[in-house]
PDB file with one MODEL, atoms N, CA, C and O in Angstrom:
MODEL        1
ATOM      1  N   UNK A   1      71.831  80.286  88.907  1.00  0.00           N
ATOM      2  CA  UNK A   1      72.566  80.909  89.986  1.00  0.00           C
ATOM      3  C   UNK A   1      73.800  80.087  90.359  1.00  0.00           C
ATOM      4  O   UNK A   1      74.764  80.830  90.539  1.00  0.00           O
ATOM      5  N   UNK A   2      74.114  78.635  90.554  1.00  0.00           N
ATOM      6  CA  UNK A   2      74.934  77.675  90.790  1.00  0.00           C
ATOM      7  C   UNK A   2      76.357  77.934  89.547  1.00  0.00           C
ATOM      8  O   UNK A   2      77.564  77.908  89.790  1.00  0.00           O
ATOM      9  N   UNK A   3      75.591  78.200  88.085  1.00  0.00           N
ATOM     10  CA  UNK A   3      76.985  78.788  87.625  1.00  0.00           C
ATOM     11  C   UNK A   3      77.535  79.817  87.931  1.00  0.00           C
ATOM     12  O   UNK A   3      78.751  79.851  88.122  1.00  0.00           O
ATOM     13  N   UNK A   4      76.814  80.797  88.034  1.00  0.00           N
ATOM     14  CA  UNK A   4      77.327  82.044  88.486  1.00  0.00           C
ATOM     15  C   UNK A   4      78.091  82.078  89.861  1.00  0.00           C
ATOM     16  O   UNK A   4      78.941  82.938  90.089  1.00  0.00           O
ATOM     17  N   UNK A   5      77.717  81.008  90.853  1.00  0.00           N
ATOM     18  CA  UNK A   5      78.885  80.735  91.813  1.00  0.00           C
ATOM     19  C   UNK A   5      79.692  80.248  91.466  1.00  0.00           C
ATOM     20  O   UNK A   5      80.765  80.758  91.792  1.00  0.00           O
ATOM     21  N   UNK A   6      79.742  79.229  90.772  1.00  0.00           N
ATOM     22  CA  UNK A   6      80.926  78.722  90.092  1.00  0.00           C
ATOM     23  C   UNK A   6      81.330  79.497  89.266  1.00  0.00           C
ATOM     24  O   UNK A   6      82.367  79.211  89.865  1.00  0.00           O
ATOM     25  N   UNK A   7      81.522  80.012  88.699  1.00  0.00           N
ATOM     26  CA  UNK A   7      82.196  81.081  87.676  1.00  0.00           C
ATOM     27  C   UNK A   7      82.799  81.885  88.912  1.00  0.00           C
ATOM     28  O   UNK A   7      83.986  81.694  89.179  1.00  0.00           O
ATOM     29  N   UNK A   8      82.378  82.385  89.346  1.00  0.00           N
ATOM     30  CA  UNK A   8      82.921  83.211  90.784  1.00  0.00           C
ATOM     31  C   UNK A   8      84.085  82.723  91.445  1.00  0.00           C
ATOM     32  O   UNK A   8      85.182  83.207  91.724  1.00  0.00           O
ATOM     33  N   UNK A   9      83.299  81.178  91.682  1.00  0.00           N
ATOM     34  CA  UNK A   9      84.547  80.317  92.553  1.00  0.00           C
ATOM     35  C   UNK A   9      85.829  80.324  91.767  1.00  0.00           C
ATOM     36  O   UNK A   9      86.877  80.626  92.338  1.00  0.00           O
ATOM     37  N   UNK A  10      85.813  80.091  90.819  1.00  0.00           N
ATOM     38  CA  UNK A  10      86.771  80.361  89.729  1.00  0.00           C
ATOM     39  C   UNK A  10      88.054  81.027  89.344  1.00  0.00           C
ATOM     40  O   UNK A  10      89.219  80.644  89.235  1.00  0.00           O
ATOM     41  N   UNK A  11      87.198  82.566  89.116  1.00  0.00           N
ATOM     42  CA  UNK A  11      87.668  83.705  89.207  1.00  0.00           C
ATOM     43  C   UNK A  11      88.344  83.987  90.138  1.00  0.00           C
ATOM     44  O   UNK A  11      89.401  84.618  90.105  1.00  0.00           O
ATOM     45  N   UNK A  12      87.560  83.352  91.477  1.00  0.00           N
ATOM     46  CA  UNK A  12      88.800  83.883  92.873  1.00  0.00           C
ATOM     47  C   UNK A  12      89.651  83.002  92.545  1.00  0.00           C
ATOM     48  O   UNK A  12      90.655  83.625  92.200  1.00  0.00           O
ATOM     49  N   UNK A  13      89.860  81.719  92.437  1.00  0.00           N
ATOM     50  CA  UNK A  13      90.508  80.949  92.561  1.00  0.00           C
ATOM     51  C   UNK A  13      91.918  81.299  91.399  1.00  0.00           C
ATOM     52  O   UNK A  13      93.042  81.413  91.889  1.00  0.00           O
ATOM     53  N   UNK A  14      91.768  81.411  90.236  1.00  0.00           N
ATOM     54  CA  UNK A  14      92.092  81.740  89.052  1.00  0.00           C
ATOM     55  C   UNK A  14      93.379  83.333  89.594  1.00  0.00           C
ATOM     56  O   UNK A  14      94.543  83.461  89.217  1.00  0.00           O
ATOM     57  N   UNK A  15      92.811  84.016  90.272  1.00  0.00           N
ATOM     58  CA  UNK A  15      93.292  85.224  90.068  1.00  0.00           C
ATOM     59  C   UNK A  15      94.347  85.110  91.722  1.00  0.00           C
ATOM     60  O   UNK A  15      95.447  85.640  91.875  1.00  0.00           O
ATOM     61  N   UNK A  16      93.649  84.334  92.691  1.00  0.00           N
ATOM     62  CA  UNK A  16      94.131  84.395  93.987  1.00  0.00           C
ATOM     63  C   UNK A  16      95.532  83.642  93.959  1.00  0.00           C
ATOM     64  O   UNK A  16      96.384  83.631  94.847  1.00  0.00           O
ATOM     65  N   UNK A  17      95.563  82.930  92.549  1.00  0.00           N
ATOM     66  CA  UNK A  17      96.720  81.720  92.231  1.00  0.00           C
ATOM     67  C   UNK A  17      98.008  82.792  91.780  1.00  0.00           C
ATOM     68  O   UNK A  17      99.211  82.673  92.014  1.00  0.00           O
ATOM     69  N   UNK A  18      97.301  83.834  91.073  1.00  0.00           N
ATOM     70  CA  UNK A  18      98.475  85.036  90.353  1.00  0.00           C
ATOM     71  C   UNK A  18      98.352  85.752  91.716  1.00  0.00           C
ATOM     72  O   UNK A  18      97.238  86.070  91.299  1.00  0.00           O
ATOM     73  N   UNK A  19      98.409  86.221  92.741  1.00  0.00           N
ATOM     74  CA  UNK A  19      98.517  86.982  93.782  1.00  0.00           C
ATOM     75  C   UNK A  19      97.323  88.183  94.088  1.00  0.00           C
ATOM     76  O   UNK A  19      97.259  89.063  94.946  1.00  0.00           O
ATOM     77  N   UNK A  20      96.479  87.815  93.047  1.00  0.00           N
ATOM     78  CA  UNK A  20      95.426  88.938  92.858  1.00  0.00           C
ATOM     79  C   UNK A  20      94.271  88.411  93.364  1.00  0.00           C
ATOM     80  O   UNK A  20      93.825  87.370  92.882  1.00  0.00           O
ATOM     81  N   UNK A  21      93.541  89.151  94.552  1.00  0.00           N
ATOM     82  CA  UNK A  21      92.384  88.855  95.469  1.00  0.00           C
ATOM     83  C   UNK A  21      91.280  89.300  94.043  1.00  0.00           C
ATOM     84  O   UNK A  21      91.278  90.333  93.373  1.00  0.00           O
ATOM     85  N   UNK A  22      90.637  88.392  93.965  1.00  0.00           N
ATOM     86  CA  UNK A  22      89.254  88.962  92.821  1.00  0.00           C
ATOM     87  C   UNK A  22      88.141  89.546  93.751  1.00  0.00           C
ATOM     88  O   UNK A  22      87.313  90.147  93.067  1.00  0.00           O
ATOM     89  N   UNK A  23      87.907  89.563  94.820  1.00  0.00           N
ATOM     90  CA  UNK A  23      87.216  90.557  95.633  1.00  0.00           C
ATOM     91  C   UNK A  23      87.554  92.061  95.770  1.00  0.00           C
ATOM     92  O   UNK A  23      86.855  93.074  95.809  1.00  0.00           O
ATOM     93  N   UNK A  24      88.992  91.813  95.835  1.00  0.00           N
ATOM     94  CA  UNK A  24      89.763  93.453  95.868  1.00  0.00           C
ATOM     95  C   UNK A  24      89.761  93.583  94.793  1.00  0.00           C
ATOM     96  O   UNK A  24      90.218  94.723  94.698  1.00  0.00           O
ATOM     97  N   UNK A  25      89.523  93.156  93.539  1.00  0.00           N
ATOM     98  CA  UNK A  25      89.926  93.639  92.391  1.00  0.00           C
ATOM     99  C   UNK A  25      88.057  94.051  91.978  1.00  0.00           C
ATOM    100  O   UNK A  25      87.792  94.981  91.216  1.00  0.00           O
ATOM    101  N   UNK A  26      87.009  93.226  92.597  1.00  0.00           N
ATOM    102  CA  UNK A  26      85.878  93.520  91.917  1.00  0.00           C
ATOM    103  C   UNK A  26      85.507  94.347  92.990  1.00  0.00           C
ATOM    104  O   UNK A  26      84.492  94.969  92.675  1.00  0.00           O
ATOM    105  N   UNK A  27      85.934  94.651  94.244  1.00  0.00           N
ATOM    106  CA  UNK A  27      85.309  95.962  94.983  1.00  0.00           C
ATOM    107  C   UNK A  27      86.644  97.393  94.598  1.00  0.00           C
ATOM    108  O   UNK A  27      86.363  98.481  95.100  1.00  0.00           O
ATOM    109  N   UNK A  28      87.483  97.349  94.069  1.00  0.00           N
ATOM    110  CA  UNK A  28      87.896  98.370  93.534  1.00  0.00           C
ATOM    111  C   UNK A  28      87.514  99.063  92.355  1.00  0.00           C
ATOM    112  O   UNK A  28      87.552 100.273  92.130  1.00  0.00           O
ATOM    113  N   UNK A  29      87.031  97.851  91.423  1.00  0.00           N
ATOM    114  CA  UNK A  29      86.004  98.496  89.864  1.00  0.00           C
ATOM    115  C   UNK A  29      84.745  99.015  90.536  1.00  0.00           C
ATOM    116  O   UNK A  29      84.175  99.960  89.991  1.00  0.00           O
ATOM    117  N   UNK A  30      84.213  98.477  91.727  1.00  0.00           N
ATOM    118  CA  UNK A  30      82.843  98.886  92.235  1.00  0.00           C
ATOM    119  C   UNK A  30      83.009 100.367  92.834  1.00  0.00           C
ATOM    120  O   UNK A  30      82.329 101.364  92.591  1.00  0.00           O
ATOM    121  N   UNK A  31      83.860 100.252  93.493  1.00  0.00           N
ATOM    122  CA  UNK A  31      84.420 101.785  94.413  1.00  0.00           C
ATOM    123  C   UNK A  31      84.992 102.808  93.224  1.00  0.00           C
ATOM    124  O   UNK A  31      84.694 103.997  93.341  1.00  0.00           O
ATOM    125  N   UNK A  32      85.547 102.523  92.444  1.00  0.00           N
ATOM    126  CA  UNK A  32      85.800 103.720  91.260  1.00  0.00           C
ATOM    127  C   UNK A  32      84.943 103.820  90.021  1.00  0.00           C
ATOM    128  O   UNK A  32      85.208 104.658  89.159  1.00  0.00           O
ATOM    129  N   UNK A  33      83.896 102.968  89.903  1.00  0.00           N
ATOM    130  CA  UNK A  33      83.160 103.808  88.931  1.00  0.00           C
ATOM    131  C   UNK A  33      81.898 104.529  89.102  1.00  0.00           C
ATOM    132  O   UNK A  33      81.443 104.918  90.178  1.00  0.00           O
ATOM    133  N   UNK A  34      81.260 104.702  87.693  1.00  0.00           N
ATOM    134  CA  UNK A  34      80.791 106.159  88.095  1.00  0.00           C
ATOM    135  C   UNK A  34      79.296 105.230  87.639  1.00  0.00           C
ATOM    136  O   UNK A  34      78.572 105.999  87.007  1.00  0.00           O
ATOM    137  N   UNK A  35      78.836 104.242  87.736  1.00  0.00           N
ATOM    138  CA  UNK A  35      78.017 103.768  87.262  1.00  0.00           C
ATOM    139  C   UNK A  35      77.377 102.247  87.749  1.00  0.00           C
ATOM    140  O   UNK A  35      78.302 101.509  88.089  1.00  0.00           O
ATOM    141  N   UNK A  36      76.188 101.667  87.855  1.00  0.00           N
ATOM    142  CA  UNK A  36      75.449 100.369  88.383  1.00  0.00           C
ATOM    143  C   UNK A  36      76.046  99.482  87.243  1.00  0.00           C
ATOM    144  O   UNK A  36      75.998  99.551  86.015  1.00  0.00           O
ATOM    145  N   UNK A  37      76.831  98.324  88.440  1.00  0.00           N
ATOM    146  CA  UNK A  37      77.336  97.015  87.573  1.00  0.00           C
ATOM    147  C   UNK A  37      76.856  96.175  88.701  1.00  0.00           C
ATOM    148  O   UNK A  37      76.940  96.508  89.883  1.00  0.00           O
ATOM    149  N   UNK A  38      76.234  94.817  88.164  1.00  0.00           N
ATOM    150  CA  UNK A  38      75.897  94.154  88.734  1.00  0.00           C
ATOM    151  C   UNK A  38      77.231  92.592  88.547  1.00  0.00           C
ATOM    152  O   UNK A  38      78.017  92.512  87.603  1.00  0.00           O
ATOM    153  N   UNK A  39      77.159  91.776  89.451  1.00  0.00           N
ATOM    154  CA  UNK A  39      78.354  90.927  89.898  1.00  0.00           C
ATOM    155  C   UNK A  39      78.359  89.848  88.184  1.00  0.00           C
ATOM    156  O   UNK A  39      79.461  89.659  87.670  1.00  0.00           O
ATOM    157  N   UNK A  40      77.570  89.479  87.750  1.00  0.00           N
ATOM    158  CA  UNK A  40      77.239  89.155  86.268  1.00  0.00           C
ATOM    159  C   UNK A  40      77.969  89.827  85.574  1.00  0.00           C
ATOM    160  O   UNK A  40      79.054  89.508  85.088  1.00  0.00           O
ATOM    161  N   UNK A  41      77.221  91.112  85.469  1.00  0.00           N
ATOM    162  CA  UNK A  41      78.515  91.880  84.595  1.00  0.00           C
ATOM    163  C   UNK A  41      80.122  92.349  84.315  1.00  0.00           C
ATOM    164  O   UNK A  41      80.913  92.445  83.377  1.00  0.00           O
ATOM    165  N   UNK A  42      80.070  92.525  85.470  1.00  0.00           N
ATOM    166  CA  UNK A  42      81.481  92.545  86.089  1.00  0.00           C
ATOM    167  C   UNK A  42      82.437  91.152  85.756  1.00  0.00           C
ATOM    168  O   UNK A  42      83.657  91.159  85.591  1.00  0.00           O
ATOM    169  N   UNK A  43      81.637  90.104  85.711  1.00  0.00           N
ATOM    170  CA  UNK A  43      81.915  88.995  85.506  1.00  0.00           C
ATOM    171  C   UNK A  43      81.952  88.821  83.397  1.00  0.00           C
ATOM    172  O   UNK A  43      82.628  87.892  82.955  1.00  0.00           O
ATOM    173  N   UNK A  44      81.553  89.321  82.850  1.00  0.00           N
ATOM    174  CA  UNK A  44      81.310  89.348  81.780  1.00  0.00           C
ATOM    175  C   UNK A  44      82.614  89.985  81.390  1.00  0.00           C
ATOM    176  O   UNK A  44      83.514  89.338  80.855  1.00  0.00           O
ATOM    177  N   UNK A  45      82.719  91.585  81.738  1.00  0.00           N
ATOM    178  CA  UNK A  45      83.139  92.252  80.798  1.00  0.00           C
ATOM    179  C   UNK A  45      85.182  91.970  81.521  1.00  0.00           C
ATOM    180  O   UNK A  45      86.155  92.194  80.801  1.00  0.00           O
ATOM    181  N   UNK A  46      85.265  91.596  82.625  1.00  0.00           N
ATOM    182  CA  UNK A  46      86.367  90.708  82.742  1.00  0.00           C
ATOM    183  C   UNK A  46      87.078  89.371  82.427  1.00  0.00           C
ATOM    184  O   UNK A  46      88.296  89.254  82.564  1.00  0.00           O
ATOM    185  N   UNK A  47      85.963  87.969  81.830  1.00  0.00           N
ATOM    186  CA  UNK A  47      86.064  87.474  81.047  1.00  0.00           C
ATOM    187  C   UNK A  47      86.438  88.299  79.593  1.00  0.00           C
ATOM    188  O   UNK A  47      87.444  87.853  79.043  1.00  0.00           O
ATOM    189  N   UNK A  48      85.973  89.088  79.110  1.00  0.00           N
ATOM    190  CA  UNK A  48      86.809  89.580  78.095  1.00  0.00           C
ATOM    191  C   UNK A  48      87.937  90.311  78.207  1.00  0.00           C
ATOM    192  O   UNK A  48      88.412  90.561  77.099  1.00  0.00           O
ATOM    193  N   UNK A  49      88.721  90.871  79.360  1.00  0.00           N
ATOM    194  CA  UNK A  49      89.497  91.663  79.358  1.00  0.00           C
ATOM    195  C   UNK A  49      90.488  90.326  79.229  1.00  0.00           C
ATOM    196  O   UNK A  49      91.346  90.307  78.347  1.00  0.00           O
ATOM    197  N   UNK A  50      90.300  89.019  80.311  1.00  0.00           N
ATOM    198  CA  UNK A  50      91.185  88.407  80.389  1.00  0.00           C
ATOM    199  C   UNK A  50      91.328  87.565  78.834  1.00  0.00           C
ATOM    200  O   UNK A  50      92.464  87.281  78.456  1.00  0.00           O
ATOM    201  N   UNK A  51      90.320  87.250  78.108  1.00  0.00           N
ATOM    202  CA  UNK A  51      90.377  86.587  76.979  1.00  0.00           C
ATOM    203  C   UNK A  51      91.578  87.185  75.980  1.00  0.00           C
ATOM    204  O   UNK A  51      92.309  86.417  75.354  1.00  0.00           O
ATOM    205  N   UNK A  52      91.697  88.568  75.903  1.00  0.00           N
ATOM    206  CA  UNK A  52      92.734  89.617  74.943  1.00  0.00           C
ATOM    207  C   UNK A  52      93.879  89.566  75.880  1.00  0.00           C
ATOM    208  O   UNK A  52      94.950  89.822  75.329  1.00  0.00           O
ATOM    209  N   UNK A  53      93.950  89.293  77.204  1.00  0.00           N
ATOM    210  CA  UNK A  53      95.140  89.080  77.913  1.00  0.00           C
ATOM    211  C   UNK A  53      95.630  87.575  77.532  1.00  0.00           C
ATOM    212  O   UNK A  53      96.849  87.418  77.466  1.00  0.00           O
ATOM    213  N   UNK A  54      95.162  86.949  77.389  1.00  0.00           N
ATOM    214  CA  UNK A  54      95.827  85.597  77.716  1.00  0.00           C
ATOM    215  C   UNK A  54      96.214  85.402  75.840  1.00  0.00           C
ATOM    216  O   UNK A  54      96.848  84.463  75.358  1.00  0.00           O
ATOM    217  N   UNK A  55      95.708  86.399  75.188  1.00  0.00           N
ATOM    218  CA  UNK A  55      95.887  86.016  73.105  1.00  0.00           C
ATOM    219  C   UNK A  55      97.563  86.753  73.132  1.00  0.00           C
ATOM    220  O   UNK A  55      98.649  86.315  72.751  1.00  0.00           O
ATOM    221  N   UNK A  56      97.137  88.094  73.792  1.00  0.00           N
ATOM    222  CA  UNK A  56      98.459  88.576  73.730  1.00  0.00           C
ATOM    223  C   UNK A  56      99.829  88.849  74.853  1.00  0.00           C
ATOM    224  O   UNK A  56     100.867  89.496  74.996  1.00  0.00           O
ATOM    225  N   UNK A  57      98.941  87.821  75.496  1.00  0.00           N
ATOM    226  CA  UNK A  57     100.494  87.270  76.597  1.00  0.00           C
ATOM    227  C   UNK A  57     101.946  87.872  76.081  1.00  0.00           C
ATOM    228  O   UNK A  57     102.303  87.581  74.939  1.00  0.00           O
ATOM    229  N   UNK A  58     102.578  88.500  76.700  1.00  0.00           N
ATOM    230  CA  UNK A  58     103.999  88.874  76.017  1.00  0.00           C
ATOM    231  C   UNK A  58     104.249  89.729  74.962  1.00  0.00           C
ATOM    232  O   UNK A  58     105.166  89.662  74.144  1.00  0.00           O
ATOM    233  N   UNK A  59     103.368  90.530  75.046  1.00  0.00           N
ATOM    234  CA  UNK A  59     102.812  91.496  73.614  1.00  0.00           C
ATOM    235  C   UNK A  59     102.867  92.741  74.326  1.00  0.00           C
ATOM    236  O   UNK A  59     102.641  92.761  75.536  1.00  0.00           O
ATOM    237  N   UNK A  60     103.219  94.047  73.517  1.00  0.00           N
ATOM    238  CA  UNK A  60     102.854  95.735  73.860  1.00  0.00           C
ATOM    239  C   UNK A  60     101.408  95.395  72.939  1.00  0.00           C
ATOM    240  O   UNK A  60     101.097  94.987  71.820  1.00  0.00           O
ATOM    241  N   UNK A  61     100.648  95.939  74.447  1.00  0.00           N
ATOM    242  CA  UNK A  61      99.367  96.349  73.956  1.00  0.00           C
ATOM    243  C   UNK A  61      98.181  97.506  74.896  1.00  0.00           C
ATOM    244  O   UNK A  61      97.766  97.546  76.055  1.00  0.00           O
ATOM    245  N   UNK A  62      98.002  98.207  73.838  1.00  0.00           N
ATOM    246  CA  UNK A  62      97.252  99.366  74.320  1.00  0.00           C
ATOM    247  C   UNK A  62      96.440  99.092  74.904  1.00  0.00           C
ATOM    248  O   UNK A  62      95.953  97.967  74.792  1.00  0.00           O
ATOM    249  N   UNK A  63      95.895 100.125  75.884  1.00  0.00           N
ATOM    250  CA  UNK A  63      94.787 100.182  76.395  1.00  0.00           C
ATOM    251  C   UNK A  63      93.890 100.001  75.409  1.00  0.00           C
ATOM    252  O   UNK A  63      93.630  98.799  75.448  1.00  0.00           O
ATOM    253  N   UNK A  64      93.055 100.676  74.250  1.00  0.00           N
ATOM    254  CA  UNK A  64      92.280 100.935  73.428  1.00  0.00           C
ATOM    255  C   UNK A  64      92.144  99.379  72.487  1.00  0.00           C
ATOM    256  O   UNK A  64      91.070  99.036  71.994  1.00  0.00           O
ATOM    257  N   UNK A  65      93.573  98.455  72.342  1.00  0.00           N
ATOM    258  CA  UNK A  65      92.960  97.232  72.275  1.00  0.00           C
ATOM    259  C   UNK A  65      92.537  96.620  72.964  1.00  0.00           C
ATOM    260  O   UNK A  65      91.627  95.878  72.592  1.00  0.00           O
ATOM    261  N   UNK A  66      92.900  96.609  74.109  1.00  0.00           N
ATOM    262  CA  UNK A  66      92.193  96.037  75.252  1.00  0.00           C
ATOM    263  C   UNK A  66      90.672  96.152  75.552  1.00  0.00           C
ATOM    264  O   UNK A  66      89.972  95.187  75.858  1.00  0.00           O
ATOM    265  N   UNK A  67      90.090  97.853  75.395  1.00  0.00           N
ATOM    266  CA  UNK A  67      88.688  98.178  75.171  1.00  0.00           C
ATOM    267  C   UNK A  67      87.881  97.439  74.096  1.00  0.00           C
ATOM    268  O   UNK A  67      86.770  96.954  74.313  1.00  0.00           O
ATOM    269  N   UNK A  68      88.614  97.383  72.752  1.00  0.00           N
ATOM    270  CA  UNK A  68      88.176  97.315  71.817  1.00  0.00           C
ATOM    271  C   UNK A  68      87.796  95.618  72.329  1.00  0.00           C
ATOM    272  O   UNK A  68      86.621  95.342  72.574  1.00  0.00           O
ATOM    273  N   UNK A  69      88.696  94.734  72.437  1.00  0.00           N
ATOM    274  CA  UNK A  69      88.286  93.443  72.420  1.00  0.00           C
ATOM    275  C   UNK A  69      87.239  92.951  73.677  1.00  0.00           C
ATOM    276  O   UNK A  69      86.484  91.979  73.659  1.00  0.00           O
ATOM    277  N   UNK A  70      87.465  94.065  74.912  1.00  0.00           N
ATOM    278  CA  UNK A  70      86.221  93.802  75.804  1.00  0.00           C
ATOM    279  C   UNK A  70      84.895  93.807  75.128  1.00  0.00           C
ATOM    280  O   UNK A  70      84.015  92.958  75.267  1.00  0.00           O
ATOM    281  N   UNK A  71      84.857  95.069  74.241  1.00  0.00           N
ATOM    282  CA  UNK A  71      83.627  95.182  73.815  1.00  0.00           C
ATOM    283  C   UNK A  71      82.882  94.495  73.311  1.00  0.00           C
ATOM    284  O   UNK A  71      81.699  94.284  73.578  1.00  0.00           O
ATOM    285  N   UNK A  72      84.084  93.746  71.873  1.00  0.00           N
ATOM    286  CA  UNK A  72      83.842  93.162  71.028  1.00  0.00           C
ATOM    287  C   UNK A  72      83.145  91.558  71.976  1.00  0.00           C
ATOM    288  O   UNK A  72      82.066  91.103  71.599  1.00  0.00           O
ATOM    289  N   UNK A  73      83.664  91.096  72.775  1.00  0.00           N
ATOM    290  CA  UNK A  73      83.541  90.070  73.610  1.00  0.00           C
ATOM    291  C   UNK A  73      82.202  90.285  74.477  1.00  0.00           C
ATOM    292  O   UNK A  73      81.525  89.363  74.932  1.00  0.00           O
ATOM    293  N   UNK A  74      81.909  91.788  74.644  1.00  0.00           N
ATOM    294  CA  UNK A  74      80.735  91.773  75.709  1.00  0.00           C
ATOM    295  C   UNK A  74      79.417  91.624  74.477  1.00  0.00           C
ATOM    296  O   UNK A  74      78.262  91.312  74.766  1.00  0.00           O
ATOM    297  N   UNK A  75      79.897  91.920  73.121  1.00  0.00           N
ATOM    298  CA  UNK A  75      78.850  91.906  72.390  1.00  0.00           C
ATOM    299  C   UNK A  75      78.422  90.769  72.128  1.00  0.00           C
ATOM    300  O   UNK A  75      77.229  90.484  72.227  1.00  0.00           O
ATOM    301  N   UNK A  76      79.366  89.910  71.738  1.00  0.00           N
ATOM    302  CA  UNK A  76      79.414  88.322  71.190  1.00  0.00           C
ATOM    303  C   UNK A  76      78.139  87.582  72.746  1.00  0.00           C
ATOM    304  O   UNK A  76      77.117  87.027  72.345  1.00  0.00           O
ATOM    305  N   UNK A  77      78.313  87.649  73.995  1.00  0.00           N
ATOM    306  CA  UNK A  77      78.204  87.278  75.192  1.00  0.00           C
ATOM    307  C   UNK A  77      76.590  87.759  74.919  1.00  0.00           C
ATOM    308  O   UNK A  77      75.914  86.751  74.716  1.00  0.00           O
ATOM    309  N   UNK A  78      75.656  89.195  74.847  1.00  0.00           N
ATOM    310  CA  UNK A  78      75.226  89.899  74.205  1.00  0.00           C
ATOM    311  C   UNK A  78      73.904  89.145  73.525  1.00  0.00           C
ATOM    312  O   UNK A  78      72.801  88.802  73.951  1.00  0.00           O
ATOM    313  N   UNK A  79      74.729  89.053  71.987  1.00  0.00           N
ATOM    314  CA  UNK A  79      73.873  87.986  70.865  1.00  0.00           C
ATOM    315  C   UNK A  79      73.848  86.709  71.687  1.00  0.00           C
ATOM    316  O   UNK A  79      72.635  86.549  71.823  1.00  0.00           O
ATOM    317  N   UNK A  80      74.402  85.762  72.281  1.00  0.00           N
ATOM    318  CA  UNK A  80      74.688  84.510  72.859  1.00  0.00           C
ATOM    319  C   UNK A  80      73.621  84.516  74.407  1.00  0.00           C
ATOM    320  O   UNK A  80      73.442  83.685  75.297  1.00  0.00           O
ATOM    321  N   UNK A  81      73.041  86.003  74.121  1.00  0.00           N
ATOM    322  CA  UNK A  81      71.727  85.628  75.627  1.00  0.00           C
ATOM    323  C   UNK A  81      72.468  85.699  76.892  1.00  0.00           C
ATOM    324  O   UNK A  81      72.030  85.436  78.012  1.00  0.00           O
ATOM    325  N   UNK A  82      73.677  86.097  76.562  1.00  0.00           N
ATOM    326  CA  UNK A  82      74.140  86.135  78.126  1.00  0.00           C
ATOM    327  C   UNK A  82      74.032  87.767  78.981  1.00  0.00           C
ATOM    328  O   UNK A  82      74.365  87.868  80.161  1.00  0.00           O
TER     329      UNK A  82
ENDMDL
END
């Protein structure tokens, strides 16, 4: 549980530095979807969004790569017991 706050602490910290509240950003994925995510996950499958953000920094890139490498990342996370 202590990482998972820390990973948290993080994330706010990390995102609050770019102007982006990670509370508003993880109660807006919570308020628009159509489906049970728990704060772990949410935490997961945004570690991968940001992992394909930070490869292609300064790059045109689709949505659909963006999916593709979440996935690919939530799978890896997945096999790895997480």
């Amino acid at each position: 549980m202590n990482k998972l706050k820390n990973n948290i602490a993080f994330l706010e910290a990390f995102w609050y530095s770019k102007g982006i509240d990670f509370n508003d950003m993880f109660d807006y994925v919570v308020k628009h979807k159509d489906f049970n995510i728990e704060i772990n996950e949410f935490h997961i499958i945004e570690n991968g969004f940001r992992e394909k953000w930070n490869i292609e920094s300064g790059e045109v890139v689709g949505d659909g790569d963006f999916k593709n490498a979440t996935y690919r990342f939530i799978e890896r996370e997945i096999e790895n017991g997480n």
